[in-house]
C-alpha positions as CSV (number, residue, x, y, z in Angstrom):
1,X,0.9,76.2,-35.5
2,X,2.4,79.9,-36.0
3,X,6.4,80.3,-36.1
4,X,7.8,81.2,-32.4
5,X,9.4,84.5,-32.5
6,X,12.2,85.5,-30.0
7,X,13.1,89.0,-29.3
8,X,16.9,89.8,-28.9
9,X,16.8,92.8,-26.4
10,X,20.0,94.7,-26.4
11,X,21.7,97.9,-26.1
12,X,23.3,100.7,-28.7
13,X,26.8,101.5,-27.8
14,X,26.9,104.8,-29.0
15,X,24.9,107.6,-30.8
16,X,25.4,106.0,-33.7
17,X,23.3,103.0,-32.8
18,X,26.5,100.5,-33.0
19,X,25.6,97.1,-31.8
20,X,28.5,95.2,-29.7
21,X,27.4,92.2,-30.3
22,X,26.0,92.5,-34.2
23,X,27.6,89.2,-35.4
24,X,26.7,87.1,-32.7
25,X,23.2,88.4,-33.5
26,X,23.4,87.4,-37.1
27,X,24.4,84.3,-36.7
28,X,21.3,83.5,-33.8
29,X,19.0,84.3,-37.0
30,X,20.6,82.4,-38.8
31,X,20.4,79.1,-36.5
32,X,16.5,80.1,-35.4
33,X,15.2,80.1,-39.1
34,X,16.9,76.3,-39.0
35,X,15.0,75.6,-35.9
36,X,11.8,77.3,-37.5
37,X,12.1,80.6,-34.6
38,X,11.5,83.7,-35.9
39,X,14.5,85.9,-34.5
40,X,14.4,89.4,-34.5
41,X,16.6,92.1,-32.8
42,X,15.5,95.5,-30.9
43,X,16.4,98.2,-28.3
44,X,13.9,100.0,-25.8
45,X,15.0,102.9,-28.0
46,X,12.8,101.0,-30.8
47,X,10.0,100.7,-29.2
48,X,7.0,102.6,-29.3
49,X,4.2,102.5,-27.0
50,X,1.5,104.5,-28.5
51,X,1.9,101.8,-31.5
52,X,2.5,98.9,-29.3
53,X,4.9,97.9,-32.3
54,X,8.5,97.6,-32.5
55,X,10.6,99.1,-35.4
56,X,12.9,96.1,-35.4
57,X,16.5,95.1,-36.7
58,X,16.2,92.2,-39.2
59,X,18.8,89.6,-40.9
60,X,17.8,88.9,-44.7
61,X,19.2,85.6,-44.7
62,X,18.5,85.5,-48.6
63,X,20.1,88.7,-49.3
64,X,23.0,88.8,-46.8
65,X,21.8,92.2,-45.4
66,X,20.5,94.0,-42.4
67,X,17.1,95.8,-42.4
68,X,14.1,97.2,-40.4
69,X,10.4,97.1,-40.3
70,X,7.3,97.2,-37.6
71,X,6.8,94.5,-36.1
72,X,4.3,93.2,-33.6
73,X,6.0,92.3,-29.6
74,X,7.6,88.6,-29.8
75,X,6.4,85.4,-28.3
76,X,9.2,85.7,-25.8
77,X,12.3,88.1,-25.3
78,X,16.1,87.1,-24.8
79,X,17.6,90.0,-22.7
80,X,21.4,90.5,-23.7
81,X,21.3,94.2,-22.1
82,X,24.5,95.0,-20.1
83,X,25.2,97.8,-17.7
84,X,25.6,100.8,-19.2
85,X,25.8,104.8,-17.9
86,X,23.2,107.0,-19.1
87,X,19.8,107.6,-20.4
88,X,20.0,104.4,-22.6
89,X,20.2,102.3,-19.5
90,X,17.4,104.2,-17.6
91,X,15.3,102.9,-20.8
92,X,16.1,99.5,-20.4
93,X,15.0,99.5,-16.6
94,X,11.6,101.5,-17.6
95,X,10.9,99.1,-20.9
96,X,11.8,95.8,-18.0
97,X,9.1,97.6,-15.6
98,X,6.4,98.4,-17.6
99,X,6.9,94.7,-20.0
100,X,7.2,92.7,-17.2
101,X,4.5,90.3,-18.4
102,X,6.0,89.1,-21.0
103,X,7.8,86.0,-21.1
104,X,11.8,86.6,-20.9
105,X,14.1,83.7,-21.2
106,X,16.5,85.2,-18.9
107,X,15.6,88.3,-15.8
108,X,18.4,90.4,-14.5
109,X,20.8,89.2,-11.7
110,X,21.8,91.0,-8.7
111,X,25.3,92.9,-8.7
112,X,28.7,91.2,-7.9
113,X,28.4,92.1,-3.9
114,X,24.8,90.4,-3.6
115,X,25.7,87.1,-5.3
116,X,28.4,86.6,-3.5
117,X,26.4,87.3,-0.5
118,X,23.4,85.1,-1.3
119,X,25.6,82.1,-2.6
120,X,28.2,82.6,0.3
121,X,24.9,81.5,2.4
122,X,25.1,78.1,1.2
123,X,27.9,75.5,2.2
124,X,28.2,73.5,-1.1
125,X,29.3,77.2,-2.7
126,X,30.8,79.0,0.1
127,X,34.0,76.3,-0.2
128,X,34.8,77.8,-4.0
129,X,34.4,81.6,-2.8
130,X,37.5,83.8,-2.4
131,X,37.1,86.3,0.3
132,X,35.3,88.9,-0.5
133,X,34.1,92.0,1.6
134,X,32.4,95.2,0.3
135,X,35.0,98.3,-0.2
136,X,33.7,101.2,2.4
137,X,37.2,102.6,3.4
138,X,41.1,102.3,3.4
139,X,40.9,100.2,6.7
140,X,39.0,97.0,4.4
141,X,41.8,97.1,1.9
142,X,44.8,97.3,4.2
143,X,43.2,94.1,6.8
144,X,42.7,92.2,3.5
145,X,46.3,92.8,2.3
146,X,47.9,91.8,6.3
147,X,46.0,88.3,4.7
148,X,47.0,88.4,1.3
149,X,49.8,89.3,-0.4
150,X,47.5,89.8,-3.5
151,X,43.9,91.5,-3.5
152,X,41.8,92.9,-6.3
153,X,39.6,95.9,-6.3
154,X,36.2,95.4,-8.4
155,X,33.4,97.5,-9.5
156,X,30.2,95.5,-8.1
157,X,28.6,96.3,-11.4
158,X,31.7,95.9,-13.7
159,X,31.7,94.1,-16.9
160,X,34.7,93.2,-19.5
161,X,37.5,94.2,-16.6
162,X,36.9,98.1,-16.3
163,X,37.8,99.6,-13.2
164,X,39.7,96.8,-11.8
165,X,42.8,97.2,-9.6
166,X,45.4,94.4,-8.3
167,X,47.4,95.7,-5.5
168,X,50.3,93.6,-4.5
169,X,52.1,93.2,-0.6
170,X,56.1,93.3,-1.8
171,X,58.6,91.7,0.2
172,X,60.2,95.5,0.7
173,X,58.8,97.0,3.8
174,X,55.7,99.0,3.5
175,X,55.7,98.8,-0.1
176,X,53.0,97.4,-2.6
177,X,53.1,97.5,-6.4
178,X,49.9,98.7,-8.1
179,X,47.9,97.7,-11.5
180,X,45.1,97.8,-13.8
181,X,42.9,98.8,-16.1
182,X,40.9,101.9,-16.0
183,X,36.9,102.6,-17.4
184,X,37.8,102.0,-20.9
185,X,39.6,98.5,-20.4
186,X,43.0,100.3,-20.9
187,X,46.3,99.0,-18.9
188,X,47.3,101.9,-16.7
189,X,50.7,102.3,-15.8
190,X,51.9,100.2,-13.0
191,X,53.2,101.6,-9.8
192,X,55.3,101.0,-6.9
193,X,54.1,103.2,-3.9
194,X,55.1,103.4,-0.1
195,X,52.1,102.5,2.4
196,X,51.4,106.1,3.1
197,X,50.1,106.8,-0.6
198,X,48.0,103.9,-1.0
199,X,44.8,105.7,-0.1
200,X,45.4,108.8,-2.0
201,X,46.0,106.5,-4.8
202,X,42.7,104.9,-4.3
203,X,40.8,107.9,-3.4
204,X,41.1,109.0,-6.8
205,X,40.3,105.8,-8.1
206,X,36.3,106.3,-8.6
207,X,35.1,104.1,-6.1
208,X,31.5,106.0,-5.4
209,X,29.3,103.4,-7.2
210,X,30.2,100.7,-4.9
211,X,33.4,98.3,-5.2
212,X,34.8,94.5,-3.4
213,X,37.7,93.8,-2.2
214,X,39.0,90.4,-3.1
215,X,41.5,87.6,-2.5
216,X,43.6,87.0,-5.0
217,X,44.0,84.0,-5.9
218,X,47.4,83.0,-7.3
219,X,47.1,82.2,-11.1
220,X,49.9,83.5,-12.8
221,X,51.4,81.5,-15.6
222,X,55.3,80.9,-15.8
223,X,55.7,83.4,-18.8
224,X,54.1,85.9,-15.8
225,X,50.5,86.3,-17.8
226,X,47.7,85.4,-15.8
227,X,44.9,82.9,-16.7
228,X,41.6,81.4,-15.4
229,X,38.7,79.7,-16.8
230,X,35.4,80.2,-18.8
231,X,32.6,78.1,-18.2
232,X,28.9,78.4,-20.0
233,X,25.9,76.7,-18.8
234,X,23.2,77.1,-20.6
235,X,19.2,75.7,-20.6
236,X,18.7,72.9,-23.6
237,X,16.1,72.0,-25.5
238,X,14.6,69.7,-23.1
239,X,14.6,73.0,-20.5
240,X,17.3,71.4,-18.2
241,X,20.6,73.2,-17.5
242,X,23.9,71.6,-18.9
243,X,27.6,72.2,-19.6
244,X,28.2,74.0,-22.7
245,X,31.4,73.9,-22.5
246,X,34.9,75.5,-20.7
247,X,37.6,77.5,-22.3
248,X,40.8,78.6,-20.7
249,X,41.7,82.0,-21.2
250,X,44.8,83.7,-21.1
251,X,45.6,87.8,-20.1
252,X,47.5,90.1,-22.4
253,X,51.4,90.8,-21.1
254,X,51.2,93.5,-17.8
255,X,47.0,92.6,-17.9
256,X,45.4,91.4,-14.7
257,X,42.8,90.4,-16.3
258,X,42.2,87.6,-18.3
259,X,39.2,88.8,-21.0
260,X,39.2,88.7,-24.3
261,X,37.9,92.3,-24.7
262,X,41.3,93.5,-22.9
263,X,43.9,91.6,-25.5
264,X,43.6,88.1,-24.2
265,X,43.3,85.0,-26.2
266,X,41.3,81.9,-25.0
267,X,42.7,78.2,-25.5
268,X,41.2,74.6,-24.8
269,X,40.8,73.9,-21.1
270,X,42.7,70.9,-21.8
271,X,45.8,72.2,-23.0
272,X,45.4,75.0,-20.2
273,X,45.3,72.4,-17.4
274,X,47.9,70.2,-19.0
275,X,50.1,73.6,-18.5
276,X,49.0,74.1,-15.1
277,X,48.7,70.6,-13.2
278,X,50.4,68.0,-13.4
279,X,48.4,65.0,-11.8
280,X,45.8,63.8,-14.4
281,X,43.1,62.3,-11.9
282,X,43.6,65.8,-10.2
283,X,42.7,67.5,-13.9
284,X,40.0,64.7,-14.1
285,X,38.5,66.1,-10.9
286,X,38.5,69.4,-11.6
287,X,36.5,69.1,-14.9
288,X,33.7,67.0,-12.5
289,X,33.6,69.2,-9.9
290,X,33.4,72.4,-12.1
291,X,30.4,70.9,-14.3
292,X,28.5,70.7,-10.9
293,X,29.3,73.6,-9.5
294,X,28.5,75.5,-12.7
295,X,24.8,73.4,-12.7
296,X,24.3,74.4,-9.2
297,X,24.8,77.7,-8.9
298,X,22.5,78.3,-12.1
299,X,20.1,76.4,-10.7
300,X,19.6,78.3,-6.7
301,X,20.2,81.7,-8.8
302,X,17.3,81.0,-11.0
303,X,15.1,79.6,-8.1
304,X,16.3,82.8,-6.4
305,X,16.0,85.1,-9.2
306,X,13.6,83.9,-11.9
307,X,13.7,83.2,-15.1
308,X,17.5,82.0,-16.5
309,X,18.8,80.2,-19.5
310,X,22.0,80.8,-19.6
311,X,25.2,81.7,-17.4
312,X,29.2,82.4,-17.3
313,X,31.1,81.0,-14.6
314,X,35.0,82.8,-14.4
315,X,36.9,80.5,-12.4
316,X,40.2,80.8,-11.0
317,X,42.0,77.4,-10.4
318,X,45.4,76.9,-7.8
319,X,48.3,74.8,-8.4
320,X,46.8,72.9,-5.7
321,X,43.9,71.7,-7.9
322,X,41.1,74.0,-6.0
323,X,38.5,76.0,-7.7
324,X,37.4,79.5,-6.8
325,X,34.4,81.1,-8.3
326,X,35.7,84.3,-9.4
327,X,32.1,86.1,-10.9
328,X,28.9,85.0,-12.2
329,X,28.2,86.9,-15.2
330,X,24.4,86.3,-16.8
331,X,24.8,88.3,-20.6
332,X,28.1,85.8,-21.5
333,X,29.7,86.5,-24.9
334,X,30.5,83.3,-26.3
335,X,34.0,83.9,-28.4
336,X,36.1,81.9,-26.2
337,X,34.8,78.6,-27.7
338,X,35.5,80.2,-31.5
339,X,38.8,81.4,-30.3
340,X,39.9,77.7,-29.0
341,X,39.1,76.4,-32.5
342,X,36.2,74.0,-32.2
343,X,33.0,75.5,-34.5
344,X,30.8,73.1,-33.1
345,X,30.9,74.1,-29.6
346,X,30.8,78.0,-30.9
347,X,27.5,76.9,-32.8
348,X,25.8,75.1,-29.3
349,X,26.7,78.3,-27.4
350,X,24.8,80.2,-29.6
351,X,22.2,77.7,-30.6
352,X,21.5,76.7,-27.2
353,X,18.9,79.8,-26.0
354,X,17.0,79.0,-29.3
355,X,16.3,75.8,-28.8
356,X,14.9,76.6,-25.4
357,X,13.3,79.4,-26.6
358,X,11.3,76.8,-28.9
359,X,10.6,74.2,-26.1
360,X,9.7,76.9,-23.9
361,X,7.3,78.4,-26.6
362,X,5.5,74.6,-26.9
363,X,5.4,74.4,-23.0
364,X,3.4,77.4,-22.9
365,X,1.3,76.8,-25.8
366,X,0.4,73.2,-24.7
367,X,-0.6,74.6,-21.3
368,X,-2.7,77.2,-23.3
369,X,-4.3,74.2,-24.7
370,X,-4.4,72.2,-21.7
371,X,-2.6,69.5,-22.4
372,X,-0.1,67.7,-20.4
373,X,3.5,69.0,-20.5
């Protein structure tokens, strides 16, 4: 039987074809020449159709070095493309049209606004969903904060925390305190405003592409940095979905935002909870109730959706012991689990979408040869 190869689909950066995620790609080469995958990486830019060849990126595991040739298209294609602005992104969506056929391990999810919509429709979910409504005006932020004392403002198609705004009811009379991080991740300076400035302040916040307005949901640590939780589900190699693993993760001082990307720094969900509740049967019952609710939700999405074989779950958790589903994010990076300390959980994060890439691969080639499955 011919080696399986698996297409990494992803995204230059910049110009200078930088790779975000270059490492992480090394080290899937690495673990699919142990599982006998062939694992090559590519961008639409790399593509050429006349050829119907690929001029691919390529790990010499022998030599330690990177290098490219022609290739032919792969079995089956891993898509790690994020949102991006620009021409590079209006690639992606042409190369996803007119390659459609082939076999993905993972299709593209809706934005923020529609998944929160379409799992808000189900009861089991609806329980862990802050409040969320779509931003069209002043008006939706100003009934949200008579609510709250606490609401965040979130790009619908955001990744990494960009563009996100916490906005804070104070105690003082028609005053609210204001932070964030702007398009480039960076902490803008925080600011206390009267009520009559808040929507010139957000007016020139760019809100144009479309932006939620959300509860927040109270998650601040004593030392005043806020936390939540990572949790990665992920297909095996039996093609059923299964807990990875969870990491808590921990915002950088003045961040409202917990990522890694933005200065924070990830530790075991153990030693995170111990913090943060007392009662162990209530830490006990968080851990059970997350692992289904991370199952579940990657289970309806894929039914919904398609094709899936992997996804993030952020979740915030109360003092109270209750769980809100914060985002779903389908293109997870996987450094929490190195940060915490335990290689062999890093390794399954990253091993994990090969070995279903290889059962996935026999599935289709025993139905090719009409066996049973």
């Amino acid at each position: 039987m011919p080696i399986p190869v698996l297409g990494i689909l992803t995204l230059y950066m910049n110009e200078r074809k930088h790779l975000e995620e270059k490492p992480v790609y090394q080290k899937m080469i690495i673990e699919g020449r142990k599982l006998g995958l062939d694992v090559f990486v590519f961008t639409p830019m790399d593509v050429s159709d006349s050829k119907q060849r690929i001029y691919a990126l390529e790990y010499d595991t022998q030599k330690g070095v990177w290098g490219r040739r022609w290739r032919q298209f792969p079995d089956m294609i891993y898509d790690r493309c994020r949102i991006q602005r620009g021409y590079r992104f209006t690639q992606l969506l042409q190369f996803r049209k007119r390659y459609s056929h082939l076999l993905f391990l993972n299709r593209p999810l809706r934005n923020k606004w529609i998944i929160y919509e379409v799992l808000s429709e189900k009861s089991e979910f609806k329980k862990y969903l802050p409040e969320t409504h779509l931003y069209h005006s002043l008006s939706d932020v100003q009934r949200m904060l008579k609510k709250n004392p606490v609401i965040y403002l979130k790009p619908i198609n955001g990744t990494g925390g960009r563009g996100i705004l916490r906005v804070e009811r104070l105690k003082e009379p028609a005053h609210f305190y204001i932070q964030g991080r702007n398009q480039e991740r960076k902490i803008i300076t925080p600011q206390k405003i009267h009520s009559s400035r808040l929507g010139a302040v957000l007016n020139s916040w760019n809100m144009k592409d479309g932006y939620l307005v959300q509860e927040g949901i109270q998650v601040d640590l004593p030392n005043g940095r806020v936390h939540d939780y990572r949790m990665l589900v992920q297909k095996n190699e039996e093609g059923n979905w299964q807990l990875t693993g969870i990491a808590g993760r921990v915002g950088a001082p003045r961040s409202i935002t917990s990522n890694l990307h933005g200065g924070g720094h990830a530790v075991s969900m153990n030693s995170m909870l111990d913090q943060w509740i007392e009662d162990e049967e209530t830490r006990l019952r968080i851990q059970i109730q997350a692992e289904k609710l991370g199952i579940g939700v990657a289970s309806f999405l894929e039914e919904k959706y398609g094709a899936l074989c992997e996804l993030a779950l952020d979740l915030a958790i109360n003092k109270k012991g209750d769980i809100y589903l914060l985002e779903v994010n389908p293109k997870p990076a996987r450094e929490v689990f190195s940060q915490i300390g335990d290689p062999e959980l890093y390794r399954q994060a990253i091993a994990r979408p090969l070995e279903y890439a290889v059962w996935l691969y026999d599935q289709k080639e025993l139905k090719k040869a009409g066996k049973p499955q």
